[in-house]
C-alpha positions as CSV (number, residue, x, y, z in Angstrom):
1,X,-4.8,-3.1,25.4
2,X,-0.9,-3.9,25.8
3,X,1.1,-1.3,23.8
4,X,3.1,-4.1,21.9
5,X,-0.3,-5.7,21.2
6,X,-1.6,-1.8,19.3
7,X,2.3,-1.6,17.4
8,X,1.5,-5.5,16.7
9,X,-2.2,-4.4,14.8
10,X,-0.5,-1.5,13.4
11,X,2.2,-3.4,11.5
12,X,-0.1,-6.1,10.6
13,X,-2.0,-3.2,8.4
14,X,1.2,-1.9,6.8
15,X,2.5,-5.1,6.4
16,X,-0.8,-6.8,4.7
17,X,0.2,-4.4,1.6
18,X,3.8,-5.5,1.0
19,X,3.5,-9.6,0.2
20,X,7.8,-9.5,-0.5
21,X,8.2,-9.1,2.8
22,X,8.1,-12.9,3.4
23,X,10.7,-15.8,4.7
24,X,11.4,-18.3,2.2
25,X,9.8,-21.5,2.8
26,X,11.7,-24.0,0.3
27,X,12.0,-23.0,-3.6
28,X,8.2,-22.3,-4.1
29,X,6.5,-21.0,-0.9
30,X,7.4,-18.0,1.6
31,X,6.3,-17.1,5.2
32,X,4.6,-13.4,4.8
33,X,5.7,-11.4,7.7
34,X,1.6,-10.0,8.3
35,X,1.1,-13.8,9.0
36,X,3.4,-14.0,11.8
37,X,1.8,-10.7,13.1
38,X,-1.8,-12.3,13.2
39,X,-0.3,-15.1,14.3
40,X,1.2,-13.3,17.3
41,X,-1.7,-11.4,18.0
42,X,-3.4,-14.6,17.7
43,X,-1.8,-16.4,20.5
44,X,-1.4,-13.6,22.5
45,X,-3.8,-13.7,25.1
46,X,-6.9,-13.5,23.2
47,X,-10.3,-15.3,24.9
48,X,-13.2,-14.2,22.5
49,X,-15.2,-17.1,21.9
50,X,-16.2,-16.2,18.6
51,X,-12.6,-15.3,17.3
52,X,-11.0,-19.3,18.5
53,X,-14.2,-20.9,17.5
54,X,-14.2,-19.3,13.4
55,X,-10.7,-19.7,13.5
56,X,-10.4,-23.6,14.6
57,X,-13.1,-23.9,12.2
58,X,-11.2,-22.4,9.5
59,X,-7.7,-24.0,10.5
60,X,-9.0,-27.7,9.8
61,X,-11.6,-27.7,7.4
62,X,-9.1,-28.7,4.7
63,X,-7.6,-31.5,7.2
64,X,-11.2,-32.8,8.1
65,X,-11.9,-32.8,4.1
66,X,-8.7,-35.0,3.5
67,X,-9.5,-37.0,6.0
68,X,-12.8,-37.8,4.9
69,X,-11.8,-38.8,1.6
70,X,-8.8,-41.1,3.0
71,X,-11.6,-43.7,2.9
72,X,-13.1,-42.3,-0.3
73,X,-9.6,-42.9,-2.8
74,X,-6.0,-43.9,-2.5
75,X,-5.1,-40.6,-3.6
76,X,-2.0,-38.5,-1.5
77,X,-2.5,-35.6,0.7
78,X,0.0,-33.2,1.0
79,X,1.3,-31.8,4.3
80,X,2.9,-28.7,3.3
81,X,-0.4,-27.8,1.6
82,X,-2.2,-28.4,4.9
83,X,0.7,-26.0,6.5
84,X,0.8,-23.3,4.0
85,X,-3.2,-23.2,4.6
86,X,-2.6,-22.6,8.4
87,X,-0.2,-19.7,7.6
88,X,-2.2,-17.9,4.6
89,X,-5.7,-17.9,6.5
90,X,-4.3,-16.3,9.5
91,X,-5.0,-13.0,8.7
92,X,-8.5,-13.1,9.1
93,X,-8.6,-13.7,12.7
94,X,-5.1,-10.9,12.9
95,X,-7.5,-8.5,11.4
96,X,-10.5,-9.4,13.6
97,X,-8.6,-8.9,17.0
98,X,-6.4,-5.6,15.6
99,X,-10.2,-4.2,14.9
100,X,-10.8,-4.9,18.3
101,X,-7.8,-4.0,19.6
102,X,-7.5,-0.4,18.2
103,X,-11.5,0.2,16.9
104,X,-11.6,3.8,15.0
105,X,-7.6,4.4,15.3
106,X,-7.0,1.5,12.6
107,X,-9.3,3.5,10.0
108,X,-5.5,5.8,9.6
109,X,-3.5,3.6,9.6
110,X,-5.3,1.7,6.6
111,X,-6.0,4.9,5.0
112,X,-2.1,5.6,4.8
113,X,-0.9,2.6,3.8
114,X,-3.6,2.5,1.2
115,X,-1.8,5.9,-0.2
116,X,1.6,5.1,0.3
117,X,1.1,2.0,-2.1
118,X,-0.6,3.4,-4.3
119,X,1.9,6.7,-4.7
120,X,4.4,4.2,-5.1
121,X,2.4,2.1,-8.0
122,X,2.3,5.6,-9.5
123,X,5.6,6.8,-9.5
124,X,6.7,3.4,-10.8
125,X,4.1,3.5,-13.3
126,X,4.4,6.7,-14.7
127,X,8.4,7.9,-13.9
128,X,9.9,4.4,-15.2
129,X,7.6,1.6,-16.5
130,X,6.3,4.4,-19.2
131,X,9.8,5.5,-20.0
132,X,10.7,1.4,-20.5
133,X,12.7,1.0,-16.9
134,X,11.5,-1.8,-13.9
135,X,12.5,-0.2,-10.9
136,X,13.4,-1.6,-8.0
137,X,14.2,-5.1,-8.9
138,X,16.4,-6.1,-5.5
139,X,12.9,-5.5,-4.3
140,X,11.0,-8.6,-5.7
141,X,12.7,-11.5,-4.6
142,X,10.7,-14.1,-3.0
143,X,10.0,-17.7,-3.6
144,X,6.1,-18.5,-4.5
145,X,5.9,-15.2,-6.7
146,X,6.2,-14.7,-10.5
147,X,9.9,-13.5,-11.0
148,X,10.0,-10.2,-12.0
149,X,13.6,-10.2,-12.7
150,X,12.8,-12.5,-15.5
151,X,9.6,-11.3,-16.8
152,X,11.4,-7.1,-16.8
153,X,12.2,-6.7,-20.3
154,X,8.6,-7.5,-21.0
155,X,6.7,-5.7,-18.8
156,X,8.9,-3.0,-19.7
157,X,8.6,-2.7,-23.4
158,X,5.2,-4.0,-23.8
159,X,3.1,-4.5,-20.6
160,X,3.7,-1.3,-18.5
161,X,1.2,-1.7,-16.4
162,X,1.8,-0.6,-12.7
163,X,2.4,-3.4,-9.7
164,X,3.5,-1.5,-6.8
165,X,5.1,-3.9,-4.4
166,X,3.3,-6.5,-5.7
167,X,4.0,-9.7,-7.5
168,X,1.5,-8.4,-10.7
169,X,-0.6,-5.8,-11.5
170,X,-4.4,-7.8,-10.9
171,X,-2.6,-8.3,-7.8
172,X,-2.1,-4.7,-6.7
173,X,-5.9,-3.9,-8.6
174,X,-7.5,-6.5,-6.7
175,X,-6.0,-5.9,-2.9
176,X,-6.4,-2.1,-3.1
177,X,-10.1,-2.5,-4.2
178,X,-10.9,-4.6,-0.9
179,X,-8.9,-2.4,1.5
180,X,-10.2,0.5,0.6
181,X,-13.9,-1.0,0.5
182,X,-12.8,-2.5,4.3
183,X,-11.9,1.0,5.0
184,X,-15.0,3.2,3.9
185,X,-17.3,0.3,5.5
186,X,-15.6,0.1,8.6
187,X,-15.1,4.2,8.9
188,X,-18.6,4.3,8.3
189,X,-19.9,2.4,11.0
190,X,-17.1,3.7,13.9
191,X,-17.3,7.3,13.0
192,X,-19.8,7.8,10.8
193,X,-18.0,9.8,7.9
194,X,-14.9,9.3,6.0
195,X,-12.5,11.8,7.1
196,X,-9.7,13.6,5.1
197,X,-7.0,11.0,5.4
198,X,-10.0,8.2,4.0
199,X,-10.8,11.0,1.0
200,X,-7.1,11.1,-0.1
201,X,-7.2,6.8,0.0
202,X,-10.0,6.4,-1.8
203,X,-8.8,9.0,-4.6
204,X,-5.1,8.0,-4.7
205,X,-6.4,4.0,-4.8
206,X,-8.8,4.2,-7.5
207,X,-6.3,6.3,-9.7
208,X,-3.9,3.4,-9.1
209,X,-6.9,0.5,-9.8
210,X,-7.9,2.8,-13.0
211,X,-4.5,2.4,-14.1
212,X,-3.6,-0.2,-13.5
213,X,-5.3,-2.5,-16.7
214,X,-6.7,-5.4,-14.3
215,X,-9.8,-6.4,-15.9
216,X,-11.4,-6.3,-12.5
217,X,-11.0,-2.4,-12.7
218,X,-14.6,-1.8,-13.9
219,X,-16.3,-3.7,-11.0
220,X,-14.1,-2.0,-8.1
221,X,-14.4,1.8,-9.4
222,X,-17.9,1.5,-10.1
223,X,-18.8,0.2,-6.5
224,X,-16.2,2.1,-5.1
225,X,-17.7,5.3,-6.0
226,X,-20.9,3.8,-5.7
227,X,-20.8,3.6,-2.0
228,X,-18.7,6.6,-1.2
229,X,-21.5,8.9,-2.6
230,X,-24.1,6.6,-1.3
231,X,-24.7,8.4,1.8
232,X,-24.6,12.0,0.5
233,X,-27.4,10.9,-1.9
234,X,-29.5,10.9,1.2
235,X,-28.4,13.9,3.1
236,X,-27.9,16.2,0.0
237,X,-30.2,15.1,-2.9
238,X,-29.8,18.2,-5.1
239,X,-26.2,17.9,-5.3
240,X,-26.1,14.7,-5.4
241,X,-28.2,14.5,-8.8
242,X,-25.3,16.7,-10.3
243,X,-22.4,15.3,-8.9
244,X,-23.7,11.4,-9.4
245,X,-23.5,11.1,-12.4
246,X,-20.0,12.8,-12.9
247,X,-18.9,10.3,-10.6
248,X,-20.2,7.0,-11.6
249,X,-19.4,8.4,-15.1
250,X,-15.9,8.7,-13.9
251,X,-15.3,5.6,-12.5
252,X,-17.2,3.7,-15.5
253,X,-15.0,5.5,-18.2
254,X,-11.6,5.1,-16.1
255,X,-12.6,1.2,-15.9
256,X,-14.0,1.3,-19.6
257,X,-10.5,2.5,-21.0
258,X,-8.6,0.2,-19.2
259,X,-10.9,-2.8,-20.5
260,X,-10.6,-1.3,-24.0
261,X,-6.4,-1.0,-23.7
262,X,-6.2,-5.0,-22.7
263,X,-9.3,-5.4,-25.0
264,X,-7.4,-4.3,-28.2
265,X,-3.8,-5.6,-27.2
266,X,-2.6,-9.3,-27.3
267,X,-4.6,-10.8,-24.3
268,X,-3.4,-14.6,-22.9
269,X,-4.3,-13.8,-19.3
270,X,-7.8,-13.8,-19.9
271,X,-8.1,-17.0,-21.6
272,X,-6.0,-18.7,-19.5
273,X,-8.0,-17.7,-16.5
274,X,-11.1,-18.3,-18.0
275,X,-9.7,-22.0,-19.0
276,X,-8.6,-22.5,-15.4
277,X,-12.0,-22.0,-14.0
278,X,-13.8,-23.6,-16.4
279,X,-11.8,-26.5,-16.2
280,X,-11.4,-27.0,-12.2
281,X,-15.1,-26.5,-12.3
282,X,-15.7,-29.5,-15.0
283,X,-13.2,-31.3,-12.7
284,X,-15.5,-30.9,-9.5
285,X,-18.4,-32.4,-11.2
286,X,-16.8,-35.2,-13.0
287,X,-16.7,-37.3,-9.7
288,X,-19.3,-37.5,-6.8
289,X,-16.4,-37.5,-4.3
290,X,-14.2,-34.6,-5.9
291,X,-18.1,-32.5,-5.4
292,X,-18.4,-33.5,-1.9
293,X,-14.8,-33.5,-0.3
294,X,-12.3,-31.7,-3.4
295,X,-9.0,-33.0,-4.5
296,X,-7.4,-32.4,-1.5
297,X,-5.8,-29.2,-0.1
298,X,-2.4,-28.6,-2.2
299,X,-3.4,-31.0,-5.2
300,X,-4.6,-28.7,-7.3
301,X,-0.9,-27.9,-9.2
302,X,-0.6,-32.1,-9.1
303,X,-4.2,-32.5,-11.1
304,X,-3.1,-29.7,-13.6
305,X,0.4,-30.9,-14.7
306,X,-0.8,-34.4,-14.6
307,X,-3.2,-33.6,-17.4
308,X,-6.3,-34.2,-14.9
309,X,-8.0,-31.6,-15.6
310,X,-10.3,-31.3,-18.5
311,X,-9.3,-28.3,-20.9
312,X,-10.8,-30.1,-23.8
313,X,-12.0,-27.1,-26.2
314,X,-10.6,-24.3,-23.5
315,X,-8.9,-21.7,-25.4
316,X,-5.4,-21.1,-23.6
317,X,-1.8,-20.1,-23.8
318,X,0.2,-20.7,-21.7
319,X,0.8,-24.8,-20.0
320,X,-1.9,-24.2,-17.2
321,X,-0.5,-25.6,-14.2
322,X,-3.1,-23.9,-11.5
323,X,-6.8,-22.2,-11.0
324,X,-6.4,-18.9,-11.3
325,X,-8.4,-17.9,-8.5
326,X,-8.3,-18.2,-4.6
327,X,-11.6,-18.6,-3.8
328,X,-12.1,-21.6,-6.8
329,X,-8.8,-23.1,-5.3
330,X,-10.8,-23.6,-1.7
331,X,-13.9,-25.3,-3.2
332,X,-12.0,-27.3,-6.1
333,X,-9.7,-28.9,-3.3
334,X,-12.0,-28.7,-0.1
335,X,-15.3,-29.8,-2.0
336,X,-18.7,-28.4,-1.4
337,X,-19.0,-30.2,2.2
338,X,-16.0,-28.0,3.4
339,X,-14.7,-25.4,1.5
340,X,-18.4,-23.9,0.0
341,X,-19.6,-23.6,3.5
342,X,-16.3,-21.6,4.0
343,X,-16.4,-19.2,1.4
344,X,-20.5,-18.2,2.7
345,X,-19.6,-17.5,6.3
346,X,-16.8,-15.4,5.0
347,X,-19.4,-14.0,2.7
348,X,-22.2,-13.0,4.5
349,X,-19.8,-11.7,6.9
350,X,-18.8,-9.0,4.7
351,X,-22.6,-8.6,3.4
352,X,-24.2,-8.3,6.8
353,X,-21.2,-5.7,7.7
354,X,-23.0,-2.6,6.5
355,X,-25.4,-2.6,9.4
356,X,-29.1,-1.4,9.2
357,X,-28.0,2.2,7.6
358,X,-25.1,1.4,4.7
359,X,-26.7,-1.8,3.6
360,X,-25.1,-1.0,0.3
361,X,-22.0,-1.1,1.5
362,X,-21.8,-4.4,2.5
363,X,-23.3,-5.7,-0.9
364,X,-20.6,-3.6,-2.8
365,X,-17.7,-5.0,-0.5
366,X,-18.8,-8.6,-0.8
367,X,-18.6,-7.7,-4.7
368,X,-15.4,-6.1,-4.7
369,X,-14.0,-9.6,-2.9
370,X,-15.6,-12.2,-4.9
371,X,-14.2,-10.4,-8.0
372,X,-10.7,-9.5,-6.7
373,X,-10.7,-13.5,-5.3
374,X,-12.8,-15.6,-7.6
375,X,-10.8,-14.0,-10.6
376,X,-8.5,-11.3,-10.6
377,X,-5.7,-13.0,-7.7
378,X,-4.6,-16.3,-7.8
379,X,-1.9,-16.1,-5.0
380,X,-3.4,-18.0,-1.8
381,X,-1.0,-15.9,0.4
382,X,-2.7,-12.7,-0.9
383,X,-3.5,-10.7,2.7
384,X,-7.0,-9.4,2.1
385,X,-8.7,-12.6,0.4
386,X,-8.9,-13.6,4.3
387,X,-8.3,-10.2,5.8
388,X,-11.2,-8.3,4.4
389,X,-13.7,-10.9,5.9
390,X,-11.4,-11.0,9.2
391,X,-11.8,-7.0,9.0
392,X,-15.4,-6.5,9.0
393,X,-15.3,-9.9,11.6
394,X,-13.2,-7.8,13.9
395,X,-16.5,-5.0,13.5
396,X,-19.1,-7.4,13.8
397,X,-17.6,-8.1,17.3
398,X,-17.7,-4.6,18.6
399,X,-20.9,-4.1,20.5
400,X,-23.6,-2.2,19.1
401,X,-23.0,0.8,21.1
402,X,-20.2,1.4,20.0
403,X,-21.3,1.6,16.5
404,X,-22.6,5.5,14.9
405,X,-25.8,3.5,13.9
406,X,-26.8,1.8,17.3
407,X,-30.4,3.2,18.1
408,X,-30.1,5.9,20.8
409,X,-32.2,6.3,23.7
410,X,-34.8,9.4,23.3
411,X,-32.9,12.5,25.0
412,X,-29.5,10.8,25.1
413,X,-27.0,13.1,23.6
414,X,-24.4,12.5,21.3
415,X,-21.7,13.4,23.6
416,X,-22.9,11.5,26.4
417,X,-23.8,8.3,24.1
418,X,-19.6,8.8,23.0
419,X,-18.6,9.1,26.7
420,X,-21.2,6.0,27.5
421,X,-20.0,4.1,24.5
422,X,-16.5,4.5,24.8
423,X,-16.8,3.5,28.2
424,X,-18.7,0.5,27.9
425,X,-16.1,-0.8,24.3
426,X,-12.8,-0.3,27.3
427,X,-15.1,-2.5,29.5
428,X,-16.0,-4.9,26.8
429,X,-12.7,-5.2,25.4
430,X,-11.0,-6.2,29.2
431,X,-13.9,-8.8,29.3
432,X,-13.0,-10.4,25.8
433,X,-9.0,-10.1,25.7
């Protein structure tokens, strides 16, 4: 492992958690810096098979699905749309080579950067959004995002709910859930236990998801705490039969209250995402072709604004001019030929990543992203909609020796199974990279 290759995989994690550090690409689309990362770690040097395969895959699905449907309808396809895809999928195969490039040493640097974003989402929330300040405006200034600038006095005297150095506050709710579910999973099966730095993550993330009012807050505390007790339930019953239900209980009245707060206030978000997804998914079955192929990668805006979409009887409040979701956006536009079978590798992926001893885990993480992707983010360049499956891709690539729940030989101790394992993961990783 080349040391600019480990600093590379290292700023890719810090980097996946702050989307305004981006070039401008025209008036409505930036360059994230975490894709050029995975984009250098991508081209530089690595020969896994499975890595270039899933990502060549992934790279032209939405250009094969175009292409297709060239002899299906006169309609345009877009070329930026087809570029932008290429730059905001990158990061699963960035995060699949920097789990392979730095195994157990990237569980730190995820469980920091998980707390430092959150600490900040905190201080902003509580020291100036609840005294009526925005903080930090120089700070959000990228094309592609909401304008915050604009949108201050509002969130200010009536929203006040925390963003962090994101663009909005589902945003923030939604990535934190499915890094620090990628964390606990992938700590889990490299080490076997979280360890102090994970602890302080987990808390300091789900204090920051609990307040920050995203209606997916109920769904990522819940299985959040679900699988962090998980495995104590198993090793210490008794005191998990007291502490599990103080727990859960926690996490279900932090999520309750913050449904309640958005329940009981002036609510358009909610409506309008659920008239986006409704709609898109009337659109995909009003035409045999749109099923099969989509609308094309980068239509979706065109179809809305056009009046294309069918909102008929769809409560909404704002002009709708996108699906509010990532994960609707690739099927709506890649149809169910090319982006469905898309979204189920990706999926299984992260369900198959608990292993034979935290199947749980990889249940609640596959949760955690369809909910954060199918309808709390709508952003396609949002990190961890590609980077938690290219996470857990990165650990279903390490050998199984190298995992805490590999079977062990009768007689083989634990230190000499490290000393073996560790050998035989330097070995591997030579062979691959």
């Amino acid at each position: 492992m080349s040391r600019r290759s480990a600093w590379a995989a290292r700023l890719l994690v810090i980097s996946s958690a702050i989307p305004y550090l981006a070039l401008p690409l025209g008036s409505s689309t930036n360059l994230p810096l975490s894709t050029l990362l995975a984009g250098w770690l991508l081209l530089s040097g690595v020969r896994n098979t499975r890595i270039l395969v899933a990502t060549t895959v992934l790279l032209t699905a939405p250009l094969a699905a175009s292409g297709f449907r060239m002899f299906l309808s006169a309609e345009p396809w877009s070329l930026s749309g087809q570029l932008t895809w290429v730059f905001y999928v990158l990061p699963l195969p960035g995060m699949a080579i920097a789990v392979l490039r730095l195994r157990a040493k990237i569980v730190p640097w995820l469980a920091w950067t998980i707390t430092a974003s959150s600490c900040i989402a905190l201080v902003q929330k509580f020291l100036y959004l609840d005294r009526g300040v925005v903080p930090w405006l120089w700070a959000y200034d990228a094309p592609g995002y909401a304008s915050v600038r604009e949108l201050a006095p509002v969130l200010a005297q009536y929203v006040r709910r925390p963003f962090g150095l994101f663009p909005e506050s589902s945003f923030l709710a939604g990535t934190l859930t499915m890094m620090v579910m990628g964390m606990v999973v992938l700590d889990r099966r490299l080490t076997g236990t979280l360890r102090l730095s994970g602890y302080v993550a987990v808390l300091a993330g789900c204090l920051t998801i609990a307040v920050s009012g995203s209606g997916s807050t109920i769904v990522g505390l819940g299985l959040i705490a679900a699988t962090v007790v998980a495995p104590m339930i198993r090793r210490h019953l008794v005191a998990a039969m007291y502490t599990l239900p103080v727990v859960l209980g926690g996490a279900l009245w932090f999520g309750l209250n913050g449904l309640n707060e958005r329940a009981t206030s002036f609510n358009w978000s909610w409506a309008d995402r659920t008239a986006s997804l409704v709609g898109s998914l009337r659109l995909l079955s009003s035409d045999p072709s749109i099923f099969l192929l989509g609308i094309g990668r980068g239509q979706t805006t065109r179809y809305f604004t056009e009046d294309r979409v069918p909102l008929l009887g769809l409560q909404h409040y704002s002009q709708l001019t996108d699906i509010f979701s990532v994960l609707g956006r690739i099927v709506l536009e890649n149809g169910i030929l090319f982006g469905l079978p898309l979204l189920l590798w990706m999926g299984a992926v992260i369900l198959t990543s608990g292993g034979p001893s935290h199947r749980f885990s990889g249940f609640a993480a596959l949760l955690c992203w369809l909910t954060a992707g199918g309808v709390a983010i709508s952003y396609d360049s949002a990190f961890w909609i590609f980077g938690l499956p290219g996470l857990l891709f990165g650990l279903a690539l390490i050998e199984p020796s190298g995992l805490t729940d590999a079977t062990r030989s009768p007689g083989t101790s634990l230190g000499t199974e490290t000393n073996q394992s560790e050998r035989s993961n330097h070995a591997d990783l030579a062979h691959r990279q």
